[in-house]
TORVEXDREN-531009 format. One record per residue (C-alpha): residue number from 0; x negated, y, z. Coordinates in pm, 1 decimal, m for minus. Example, Ala and Ser with C-alpha at 12.3 -4.5 7.8 and 13.67 -1.06 7.14 Angstrom:
<recs>
<rec resi="0" px="m1230.0" py="m450.0" pz="780.0"/>
<rec resi="1" px="m1367.0" py="m106.0" pz="714.0"/>
</recs>
This chain:
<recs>
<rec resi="0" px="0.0" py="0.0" pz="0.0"/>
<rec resi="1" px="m211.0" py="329.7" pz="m95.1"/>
<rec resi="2" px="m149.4" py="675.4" pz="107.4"/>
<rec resi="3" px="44.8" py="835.2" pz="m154.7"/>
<rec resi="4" px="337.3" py="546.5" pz="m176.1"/>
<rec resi="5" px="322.8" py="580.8" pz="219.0"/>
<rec resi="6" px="380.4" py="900.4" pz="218.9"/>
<rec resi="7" px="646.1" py="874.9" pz="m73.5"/>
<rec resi="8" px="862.2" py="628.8" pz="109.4"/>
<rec resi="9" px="826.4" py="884.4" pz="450.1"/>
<rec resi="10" px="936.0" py="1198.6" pz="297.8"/>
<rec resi="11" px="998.8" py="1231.8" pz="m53.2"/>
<rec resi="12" px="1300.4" py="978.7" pz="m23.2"/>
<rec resi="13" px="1447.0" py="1113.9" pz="244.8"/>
<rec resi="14" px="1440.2" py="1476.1" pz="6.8"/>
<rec resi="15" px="1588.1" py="1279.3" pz="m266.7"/>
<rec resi="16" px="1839.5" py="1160.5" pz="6.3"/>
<rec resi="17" px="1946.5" py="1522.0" pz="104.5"/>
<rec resi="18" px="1871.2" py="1438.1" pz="483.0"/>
<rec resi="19" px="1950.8" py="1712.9" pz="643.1"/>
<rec resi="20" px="1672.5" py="1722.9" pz="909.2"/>
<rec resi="21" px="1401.7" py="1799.6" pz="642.4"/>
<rec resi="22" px="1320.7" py="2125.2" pz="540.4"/>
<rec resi="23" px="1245.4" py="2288.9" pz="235.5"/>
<rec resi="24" px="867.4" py="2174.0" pz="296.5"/>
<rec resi="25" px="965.6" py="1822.6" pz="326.1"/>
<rec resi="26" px="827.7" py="1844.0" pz="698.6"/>
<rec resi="27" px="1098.6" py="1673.6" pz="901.5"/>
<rec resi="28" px="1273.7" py="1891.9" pz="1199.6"/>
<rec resi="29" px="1317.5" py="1662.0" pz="1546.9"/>
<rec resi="30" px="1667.4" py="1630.2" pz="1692.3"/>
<rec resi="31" px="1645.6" py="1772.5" pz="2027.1"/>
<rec resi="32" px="1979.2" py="1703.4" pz="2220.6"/>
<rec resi="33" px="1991.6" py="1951.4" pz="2549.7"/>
<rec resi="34" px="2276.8" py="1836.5" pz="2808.8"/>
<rec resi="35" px="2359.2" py="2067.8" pz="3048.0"/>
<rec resi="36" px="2715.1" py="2185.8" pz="3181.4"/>
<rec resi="37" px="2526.9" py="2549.4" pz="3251.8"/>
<rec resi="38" px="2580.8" py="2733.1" pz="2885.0"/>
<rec resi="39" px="2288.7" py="2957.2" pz="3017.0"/>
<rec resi="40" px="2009.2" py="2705.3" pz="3076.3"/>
<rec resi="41" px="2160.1" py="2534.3" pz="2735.4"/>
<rec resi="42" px="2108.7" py="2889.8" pz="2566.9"/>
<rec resi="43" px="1732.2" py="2916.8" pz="2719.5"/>
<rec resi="44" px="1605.5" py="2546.2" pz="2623.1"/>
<rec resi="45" px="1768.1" py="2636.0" pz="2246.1"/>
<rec resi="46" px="1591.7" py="2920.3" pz="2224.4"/>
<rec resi="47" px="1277.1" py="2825.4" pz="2361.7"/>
<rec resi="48" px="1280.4" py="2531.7" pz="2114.9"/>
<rec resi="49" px="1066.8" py="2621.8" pz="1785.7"/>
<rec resi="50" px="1335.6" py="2637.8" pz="1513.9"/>
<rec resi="51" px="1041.5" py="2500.0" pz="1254.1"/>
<rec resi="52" px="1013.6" py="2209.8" pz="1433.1"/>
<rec resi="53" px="1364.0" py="2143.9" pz="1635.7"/>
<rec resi="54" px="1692.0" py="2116.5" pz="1573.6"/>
<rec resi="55" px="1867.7" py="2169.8" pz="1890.6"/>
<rec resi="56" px="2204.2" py="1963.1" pz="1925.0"/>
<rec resi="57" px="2389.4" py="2089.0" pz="2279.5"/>
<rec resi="58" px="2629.5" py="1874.3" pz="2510.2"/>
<rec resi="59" px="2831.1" py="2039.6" pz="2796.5"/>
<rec resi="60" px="2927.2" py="1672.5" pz="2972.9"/>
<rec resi="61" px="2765.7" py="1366.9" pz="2963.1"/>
<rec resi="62" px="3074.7" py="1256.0" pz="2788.9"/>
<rec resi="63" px="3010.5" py="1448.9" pz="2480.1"/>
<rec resi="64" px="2636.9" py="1399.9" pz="2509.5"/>
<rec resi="65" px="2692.9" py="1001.0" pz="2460.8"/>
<rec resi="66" px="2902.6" py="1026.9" pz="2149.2"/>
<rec resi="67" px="2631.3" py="1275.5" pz="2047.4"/>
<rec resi="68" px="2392.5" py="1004.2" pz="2092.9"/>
<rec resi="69" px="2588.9" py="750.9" pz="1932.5"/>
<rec resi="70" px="2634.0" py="982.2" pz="1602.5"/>
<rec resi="71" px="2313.6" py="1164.7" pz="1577.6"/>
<rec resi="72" px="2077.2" py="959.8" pz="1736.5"/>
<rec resi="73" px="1848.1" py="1227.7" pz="1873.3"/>
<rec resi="74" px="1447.6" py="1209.8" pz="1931.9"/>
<rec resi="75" px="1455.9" py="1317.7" pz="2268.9"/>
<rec resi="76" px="1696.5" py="1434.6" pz="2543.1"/>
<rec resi="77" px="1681.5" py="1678.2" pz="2753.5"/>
<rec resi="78" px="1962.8" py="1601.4" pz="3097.9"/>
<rec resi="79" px="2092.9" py="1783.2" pz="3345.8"/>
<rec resi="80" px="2065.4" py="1561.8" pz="3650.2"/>
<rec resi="81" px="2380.4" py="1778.3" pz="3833.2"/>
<rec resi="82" px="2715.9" py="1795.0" pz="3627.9"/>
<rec resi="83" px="3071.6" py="1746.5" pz="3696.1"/>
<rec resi="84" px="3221.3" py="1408.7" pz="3628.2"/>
<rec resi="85" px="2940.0" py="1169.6" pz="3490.0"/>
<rec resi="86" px="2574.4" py="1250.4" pz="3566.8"/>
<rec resi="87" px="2258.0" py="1285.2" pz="3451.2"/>
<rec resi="88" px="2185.2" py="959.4" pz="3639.1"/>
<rec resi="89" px="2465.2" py="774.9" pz="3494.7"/>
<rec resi="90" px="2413.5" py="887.1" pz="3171.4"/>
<rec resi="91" px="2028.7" py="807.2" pz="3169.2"/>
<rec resi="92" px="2119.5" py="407.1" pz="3262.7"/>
<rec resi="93" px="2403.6" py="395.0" pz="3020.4"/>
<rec resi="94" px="2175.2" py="540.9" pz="2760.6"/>
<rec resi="95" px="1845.8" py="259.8" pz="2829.6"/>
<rec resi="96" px="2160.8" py="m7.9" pz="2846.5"/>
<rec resi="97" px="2207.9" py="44.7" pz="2468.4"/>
<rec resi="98" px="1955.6" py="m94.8" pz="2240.8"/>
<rec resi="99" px="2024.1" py="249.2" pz="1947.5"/>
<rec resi="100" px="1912.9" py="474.1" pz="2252.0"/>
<rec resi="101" px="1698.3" py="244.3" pz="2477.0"/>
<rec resi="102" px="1431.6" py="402.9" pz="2304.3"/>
<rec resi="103" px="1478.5" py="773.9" pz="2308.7"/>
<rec resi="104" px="1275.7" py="947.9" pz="2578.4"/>
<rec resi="105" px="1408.4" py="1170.5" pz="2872.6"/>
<rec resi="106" px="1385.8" py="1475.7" pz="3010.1"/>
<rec resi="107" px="1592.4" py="1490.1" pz="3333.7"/>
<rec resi="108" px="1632.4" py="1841.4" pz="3471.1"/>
<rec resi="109" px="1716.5" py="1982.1" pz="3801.0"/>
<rec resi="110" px="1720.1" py="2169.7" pz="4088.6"/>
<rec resi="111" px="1626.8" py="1941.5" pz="4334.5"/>
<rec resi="112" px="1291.0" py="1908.7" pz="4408.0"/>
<rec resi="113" px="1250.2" py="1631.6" pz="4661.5"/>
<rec resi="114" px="983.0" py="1347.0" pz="4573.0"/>
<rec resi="115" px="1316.1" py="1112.1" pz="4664.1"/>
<rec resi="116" px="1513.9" py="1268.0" pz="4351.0"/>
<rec resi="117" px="1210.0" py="1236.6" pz="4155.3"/>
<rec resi="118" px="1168.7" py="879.4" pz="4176.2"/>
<rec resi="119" px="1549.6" py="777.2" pz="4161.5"/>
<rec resi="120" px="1561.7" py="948.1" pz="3838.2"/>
<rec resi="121" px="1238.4" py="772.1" pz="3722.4"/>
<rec resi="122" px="1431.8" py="414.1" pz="3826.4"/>
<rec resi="123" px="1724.6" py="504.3" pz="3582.8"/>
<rec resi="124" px="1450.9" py="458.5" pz="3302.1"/>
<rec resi="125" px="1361.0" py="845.2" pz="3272.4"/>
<rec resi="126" px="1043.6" py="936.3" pz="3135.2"/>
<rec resi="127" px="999.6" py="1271.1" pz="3294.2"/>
<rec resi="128" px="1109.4" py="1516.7" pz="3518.9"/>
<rec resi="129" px="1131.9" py="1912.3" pz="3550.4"/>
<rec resi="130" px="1284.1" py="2124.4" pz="3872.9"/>
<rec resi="131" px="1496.1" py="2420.3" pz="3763.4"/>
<rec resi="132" px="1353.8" py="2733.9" pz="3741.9"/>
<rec resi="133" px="1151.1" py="2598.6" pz="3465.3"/>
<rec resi="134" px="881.3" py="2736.5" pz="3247.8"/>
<rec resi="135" px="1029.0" py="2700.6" pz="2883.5"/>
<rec resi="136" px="611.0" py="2700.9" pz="2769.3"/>
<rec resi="137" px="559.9" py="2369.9" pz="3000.5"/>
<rec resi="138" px="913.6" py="2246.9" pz="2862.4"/>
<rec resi="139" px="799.1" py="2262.5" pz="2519.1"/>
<rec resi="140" px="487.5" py="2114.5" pz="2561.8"/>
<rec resi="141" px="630.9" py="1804.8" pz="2790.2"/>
<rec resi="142" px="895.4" py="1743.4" pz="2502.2"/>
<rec resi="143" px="615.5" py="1780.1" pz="2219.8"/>
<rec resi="144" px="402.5" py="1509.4" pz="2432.1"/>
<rec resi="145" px="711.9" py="1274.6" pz="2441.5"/>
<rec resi="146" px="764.4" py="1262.7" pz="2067.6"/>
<rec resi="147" px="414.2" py="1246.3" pz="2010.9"/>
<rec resi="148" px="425.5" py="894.0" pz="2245.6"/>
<rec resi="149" px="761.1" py="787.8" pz="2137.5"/>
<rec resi="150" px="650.4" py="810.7" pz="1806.3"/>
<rec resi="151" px="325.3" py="568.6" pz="1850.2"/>
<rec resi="152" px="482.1" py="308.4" pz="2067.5"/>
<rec resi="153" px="768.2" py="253.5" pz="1798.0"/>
<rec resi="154" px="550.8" py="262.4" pz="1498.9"/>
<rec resi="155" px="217.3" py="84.1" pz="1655.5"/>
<rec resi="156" px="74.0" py="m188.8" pz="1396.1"/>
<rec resi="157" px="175.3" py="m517.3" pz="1604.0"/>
<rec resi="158" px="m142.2" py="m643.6" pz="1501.0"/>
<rec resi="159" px="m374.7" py="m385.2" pz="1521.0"/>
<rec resi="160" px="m201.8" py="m165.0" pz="1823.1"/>
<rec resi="161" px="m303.5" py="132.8" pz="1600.4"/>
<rec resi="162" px="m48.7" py="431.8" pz="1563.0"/>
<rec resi="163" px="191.5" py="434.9" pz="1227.2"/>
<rec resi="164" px="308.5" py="584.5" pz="975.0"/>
<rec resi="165" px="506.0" py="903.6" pz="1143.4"/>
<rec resi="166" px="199.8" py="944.3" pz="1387.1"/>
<rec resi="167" px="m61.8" py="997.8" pz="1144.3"/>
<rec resi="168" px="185.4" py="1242.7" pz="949.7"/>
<rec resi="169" px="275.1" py="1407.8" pz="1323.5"/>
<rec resi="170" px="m133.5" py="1441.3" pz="1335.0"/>
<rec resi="171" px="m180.7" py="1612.4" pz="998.6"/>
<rec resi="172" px="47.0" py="1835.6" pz="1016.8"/>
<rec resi="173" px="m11.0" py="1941.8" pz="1393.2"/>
<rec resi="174" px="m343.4" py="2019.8" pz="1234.8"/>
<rec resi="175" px="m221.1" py="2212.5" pz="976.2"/>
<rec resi="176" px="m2.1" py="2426.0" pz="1162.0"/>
<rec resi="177" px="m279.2" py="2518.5" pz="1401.6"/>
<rec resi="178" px="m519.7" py="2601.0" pz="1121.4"/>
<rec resi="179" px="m746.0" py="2341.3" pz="1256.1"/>
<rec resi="180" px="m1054.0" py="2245.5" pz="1019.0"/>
<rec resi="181" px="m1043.0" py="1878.2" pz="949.7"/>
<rec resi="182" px="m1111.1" py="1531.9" pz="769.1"/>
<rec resi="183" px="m921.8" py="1269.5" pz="681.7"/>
<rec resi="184" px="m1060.0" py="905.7" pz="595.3"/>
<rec resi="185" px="m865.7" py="705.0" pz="400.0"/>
<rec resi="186" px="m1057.0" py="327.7" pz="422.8"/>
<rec resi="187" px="m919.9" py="63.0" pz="238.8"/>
<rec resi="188" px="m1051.5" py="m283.3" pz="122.0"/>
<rec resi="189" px="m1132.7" py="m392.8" pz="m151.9"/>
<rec resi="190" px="m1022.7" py="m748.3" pz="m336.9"/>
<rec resi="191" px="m849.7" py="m845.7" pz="17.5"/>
<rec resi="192" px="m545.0" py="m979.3" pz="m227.0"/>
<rec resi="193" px="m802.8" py="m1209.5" pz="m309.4"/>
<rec resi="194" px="m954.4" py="m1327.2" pz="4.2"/>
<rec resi="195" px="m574.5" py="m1305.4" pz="146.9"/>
<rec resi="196" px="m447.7" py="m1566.4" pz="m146.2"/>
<rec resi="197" px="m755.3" py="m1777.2" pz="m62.1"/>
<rec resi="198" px="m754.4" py="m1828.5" pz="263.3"/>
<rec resi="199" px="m417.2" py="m1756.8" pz="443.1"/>
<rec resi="200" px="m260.7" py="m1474.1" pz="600.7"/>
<rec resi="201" px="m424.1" py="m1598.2" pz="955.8"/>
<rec resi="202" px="m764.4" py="m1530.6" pz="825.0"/>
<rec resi="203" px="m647.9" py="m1217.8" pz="646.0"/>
<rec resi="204" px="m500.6" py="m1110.3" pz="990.3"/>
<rec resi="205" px="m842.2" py="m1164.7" pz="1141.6"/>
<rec resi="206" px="m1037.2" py="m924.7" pz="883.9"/>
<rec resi="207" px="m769.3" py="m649.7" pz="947.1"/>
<rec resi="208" px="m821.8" py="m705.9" pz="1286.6"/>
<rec resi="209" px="m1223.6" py="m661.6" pz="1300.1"/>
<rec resi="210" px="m1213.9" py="m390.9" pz="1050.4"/>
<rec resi="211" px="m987.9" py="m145.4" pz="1313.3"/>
<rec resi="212" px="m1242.6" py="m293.1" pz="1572.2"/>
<rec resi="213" px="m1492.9" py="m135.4" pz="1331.7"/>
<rec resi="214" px="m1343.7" py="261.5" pz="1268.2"/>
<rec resi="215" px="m1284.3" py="208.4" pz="1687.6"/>
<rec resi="216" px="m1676.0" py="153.7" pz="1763.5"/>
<rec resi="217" px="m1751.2" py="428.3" pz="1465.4"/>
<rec resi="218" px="m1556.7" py="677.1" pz="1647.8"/>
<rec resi="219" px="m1677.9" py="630.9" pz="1998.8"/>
<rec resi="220" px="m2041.6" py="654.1" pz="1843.3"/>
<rec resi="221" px="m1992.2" py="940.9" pz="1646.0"/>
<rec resi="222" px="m1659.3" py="1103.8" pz="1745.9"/>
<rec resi="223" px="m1521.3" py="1253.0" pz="2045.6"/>
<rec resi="224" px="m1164.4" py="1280.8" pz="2154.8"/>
<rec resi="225" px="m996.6" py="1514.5" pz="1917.0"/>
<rec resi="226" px="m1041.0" py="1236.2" pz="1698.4"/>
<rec resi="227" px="m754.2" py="1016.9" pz="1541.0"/>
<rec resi="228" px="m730.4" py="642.7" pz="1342.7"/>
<rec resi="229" px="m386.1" py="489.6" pz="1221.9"/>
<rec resi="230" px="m301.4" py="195.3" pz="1025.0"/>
<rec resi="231" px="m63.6" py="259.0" pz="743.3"/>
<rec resi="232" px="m34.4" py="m123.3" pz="664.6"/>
<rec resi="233" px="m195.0" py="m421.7" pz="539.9"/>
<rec resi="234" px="m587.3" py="m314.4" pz="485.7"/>
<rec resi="235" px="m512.4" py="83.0" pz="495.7"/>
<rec resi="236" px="m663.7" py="259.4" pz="786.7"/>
<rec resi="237" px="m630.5" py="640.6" pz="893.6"/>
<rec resi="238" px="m912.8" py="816.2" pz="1035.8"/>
<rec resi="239" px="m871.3" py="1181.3" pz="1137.4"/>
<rec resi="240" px="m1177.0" py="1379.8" pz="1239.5"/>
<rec resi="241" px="m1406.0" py="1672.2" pz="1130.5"/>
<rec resi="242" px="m1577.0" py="1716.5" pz="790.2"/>
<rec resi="243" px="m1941.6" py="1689.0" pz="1037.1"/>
<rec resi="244" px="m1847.6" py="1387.1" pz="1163.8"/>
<rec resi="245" px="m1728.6" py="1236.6" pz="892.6"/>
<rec resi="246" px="m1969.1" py="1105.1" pz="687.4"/>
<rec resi="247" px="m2164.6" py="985.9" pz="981.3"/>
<rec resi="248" px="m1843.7" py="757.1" pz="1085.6"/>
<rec resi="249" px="m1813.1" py="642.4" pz="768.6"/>
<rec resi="250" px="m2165.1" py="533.2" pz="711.8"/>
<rec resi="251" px="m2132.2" py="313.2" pz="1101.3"/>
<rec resi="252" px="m1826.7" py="140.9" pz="949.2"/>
<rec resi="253" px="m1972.0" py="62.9" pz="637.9"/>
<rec resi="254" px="m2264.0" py="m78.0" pz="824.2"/>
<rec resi="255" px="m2026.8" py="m255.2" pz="1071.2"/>
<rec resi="256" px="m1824.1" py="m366.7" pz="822.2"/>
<rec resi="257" px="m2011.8" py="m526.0" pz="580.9"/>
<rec resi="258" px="m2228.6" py="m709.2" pz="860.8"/>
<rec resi="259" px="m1947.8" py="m879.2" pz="977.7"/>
<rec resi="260" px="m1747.0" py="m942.9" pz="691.1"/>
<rec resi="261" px="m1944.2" py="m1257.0" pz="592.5"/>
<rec resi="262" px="m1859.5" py="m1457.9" pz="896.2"/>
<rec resi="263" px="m1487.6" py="m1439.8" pz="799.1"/>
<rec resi="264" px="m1581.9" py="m1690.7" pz="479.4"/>
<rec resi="265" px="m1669.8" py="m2030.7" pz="473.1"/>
<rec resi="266" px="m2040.7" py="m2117.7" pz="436.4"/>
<rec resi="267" px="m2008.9" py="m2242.3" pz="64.0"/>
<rec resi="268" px="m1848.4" py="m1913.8" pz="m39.1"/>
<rec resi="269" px="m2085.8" py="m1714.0" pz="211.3"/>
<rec resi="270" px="m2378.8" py="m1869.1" pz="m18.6"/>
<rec resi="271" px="m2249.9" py="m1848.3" pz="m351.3"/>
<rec resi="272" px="m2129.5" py="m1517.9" pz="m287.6"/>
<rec resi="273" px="m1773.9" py="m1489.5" pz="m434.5"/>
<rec resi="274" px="m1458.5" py="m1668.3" pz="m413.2"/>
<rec resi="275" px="m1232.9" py="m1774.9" pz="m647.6"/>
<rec resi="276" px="m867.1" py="m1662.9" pz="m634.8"/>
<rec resi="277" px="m622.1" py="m1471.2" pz="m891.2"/>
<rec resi="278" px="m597.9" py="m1097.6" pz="m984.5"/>
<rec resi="279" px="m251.5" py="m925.2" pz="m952.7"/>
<rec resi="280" px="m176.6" py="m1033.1" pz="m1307.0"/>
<rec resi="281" px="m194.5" py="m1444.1" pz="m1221.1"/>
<rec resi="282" px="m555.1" py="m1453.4" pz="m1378.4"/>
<rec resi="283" px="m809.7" py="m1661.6" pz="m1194.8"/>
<rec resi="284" px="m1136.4" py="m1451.5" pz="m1121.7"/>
<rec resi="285" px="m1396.6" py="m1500.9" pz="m928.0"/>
<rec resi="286" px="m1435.1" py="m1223.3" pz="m658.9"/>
<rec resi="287" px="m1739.7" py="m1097.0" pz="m441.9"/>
<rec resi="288" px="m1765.9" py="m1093.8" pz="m90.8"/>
<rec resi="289" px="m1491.5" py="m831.5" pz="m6.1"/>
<rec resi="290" px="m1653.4" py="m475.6" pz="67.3"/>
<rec resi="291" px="m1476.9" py="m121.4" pz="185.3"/>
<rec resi="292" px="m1426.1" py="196.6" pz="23.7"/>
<rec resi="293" px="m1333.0" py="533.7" pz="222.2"/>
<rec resi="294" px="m1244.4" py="835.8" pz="57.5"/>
<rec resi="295" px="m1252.5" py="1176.4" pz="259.3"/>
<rec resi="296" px="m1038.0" py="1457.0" pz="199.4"/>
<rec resi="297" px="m1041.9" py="1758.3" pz="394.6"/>
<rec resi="298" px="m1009.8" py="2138.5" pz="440.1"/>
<rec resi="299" px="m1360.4" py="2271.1" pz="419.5"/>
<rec resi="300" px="m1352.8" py="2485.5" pz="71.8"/>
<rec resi="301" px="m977.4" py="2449.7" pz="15.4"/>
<rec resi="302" px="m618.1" py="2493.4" pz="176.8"/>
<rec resi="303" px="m451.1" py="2136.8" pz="232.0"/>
<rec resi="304" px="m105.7" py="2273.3" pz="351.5"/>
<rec resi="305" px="81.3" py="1952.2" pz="343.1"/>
<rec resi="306" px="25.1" py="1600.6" pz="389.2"/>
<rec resi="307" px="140.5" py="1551.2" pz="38.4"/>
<rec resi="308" px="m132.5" py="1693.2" pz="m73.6"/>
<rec resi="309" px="m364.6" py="1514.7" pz="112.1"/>
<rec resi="310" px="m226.6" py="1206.5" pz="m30.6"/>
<rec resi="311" px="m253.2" py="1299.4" pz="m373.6"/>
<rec resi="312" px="m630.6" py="1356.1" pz="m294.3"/>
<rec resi="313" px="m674.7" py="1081.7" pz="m159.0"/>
<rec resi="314" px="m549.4" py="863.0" pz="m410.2"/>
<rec resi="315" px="m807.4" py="1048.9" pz="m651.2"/>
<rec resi="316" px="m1059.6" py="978.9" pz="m457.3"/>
<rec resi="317" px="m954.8" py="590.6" pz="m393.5"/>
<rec resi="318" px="m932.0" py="504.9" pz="m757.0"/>
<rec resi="319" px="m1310.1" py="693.7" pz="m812.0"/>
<rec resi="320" px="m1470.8" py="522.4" pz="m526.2"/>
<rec resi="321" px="m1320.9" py="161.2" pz="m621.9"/>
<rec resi="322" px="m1493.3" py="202.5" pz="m921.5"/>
<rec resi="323" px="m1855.5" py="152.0" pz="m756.7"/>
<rec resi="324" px="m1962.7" py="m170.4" pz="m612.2"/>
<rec resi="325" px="m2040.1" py="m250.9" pz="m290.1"/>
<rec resi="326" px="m1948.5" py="m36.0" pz="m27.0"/>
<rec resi="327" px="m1910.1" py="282.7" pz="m23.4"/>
<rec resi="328" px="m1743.7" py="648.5" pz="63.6"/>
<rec resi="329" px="m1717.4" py="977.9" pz="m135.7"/>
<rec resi="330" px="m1557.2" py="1286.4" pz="6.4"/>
<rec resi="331" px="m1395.6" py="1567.1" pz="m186.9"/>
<rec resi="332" px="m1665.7" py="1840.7" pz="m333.1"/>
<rec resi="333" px="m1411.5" py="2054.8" pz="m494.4"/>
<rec resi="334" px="m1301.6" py="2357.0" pz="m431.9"/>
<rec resi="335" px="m1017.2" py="2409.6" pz="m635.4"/>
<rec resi="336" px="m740.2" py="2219.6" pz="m758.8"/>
</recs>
């Protein structure tokens, strides 16, 4: 799966689709339901909510806020512990009791303060807490760390434990929007069709496996905690850092890579020094040990203002470096489209 049909499948359907939580950018707005029987503290959170990013949905009862839920199925909540009728306490267990909203994080607000309410609300399956008066900075920030989780622990590769699709697009564009200089490294194998169709997804599972193990050990050598990797899928990897560091982290996987790669093949293959297998067209070829290409895009002599465009780049760059054998990288020397 290359970058570009990743990225294709995350946004450019959903334009196509006329969902109505993208904007004109394609960048996708989070549904932010805020339940509170106080229209004034509803007011404040809404406007302390980025209207770039958010799109506020309000509930005065917890009534209305679980047919919200049902309907819209926000990204986060934000409860009012205290309200007439059914509480935020009530709410927050019916809400993990449901397998559509087990999953959504909350925010319970209040104006108790007591360590007592605190950890009663936690035991309803809450995943934060905030005492009225509140400071709508540290709100914002607390509900931008939420999604930010929430959106790794649902989309984590099972088999790597690497973040997914949505968190490496979160990561971009956080980057972009805070004019941050940066790198991505788009690593990708190459002929692991082959060595997959040879010898079993189990073994193919094993070389996706050691080759996250390898971006992990080039990042703690050369990177420092800024730094981001994702797996997109199958033998795609993500690796966010700065143009500096970047060639230095791609050389240590290179290295790492291709001195581990031969233990994943038999002995006779090891020694002759290819496999035989069929292309994507049903012809049987004979293909070399497998290697890795990464290609680096990033922001140093040009504006990348979208992660579309990052994509596209990156698939450039993919199809050039796939072109030279062995292993290799290549970043993006151009300053210009």
């Amino acid at each position: 799966m290359s970058l570009g049909v990743f990225w294709r499948s995350s946004l450019f359907d959903e334009i196509l689709r006329g969902d109505p939580d993208l904007q004109g950018n394609g960048r996708r707005k989070f549904k932010v339901l805020v339940v509170d029987d106080d229209p004034n503290i509803r007011e404040l959170i809404v406007e302390t909510l980025s209207s770039e990013r958010f799109r506020p949905i309000e509930a005065r009862d917890g009534k209305e806020a679980l047919l919200i839920c049902e309907r819209e199925r926000p990204d986060i909540i934000i409860l009012d512990v205290m309200m007439p009728g059914m509480d935020g306490l009530e709410i927050c267990l019916r809400l993990r009791g449901e397998l559509i909203t087990s999953h959504i994080p909350i925010i319970l607000l209040t104006a108790k303060g007591m360590l007592e309410d605190k950890i009663k609300g936690m035991e309803t399956g809450a995943d934060d807490y905030i005492t009225k008066p509140f400071d709508p900075l540290e709100l914002e920030a607390r509900i931008n760390m939420h999604l930010r989780r929430s959106i790794r622990d649902s989309e984590a590769s099972p088999l790597t434990g690497l973040p997914g699709n949505r968190a490496i697009e979160e990561n971009i564009e956080s980057r972009i929007r805070k004019g941050s200089k940066f790198a991505v490294c788009y690593v990708d194998l190459d002929d692991f069709k082959a060595y997959n169709d040879r010898y079993g997804f189990v073994a193919g599972s094993e070389v996706i496996k050691m080759t996250a193990q390898c971006i992990l050990e080039s990042m703690e050598k050369y990177g420092n905690e800024t730094d981001f990797i994702g797996h997109i899928g199958g033998d795609d990897f993500i690796l966010i850092t700065e143009m500096e560091r970047a060639p230095l982290m791609a050389q240590e996987i290179i290295r790492l890579f291709d001195s581990r790669i031969p233990n994943h093949y038999h002995p006779e293959d090891r020694q002759r020094g290819y496999i035989v297998s069929t292309d994507r067209q049903g012809n049987i070829q004979r293909f070399p040990i497998m290697t890795i290409s990464i290609a680096i895009v990033h922001n140093t002599y040009r504006v990348l203002d979208h992660p579309g465009k990052v994509a596209q780049i990156a698939a450039e760059l993919k199809k050039y470096v796939k072109t030279m054998p062995g292993s290799n990288f290549v970043f993006d020397r151009r300053r210009r489209d």
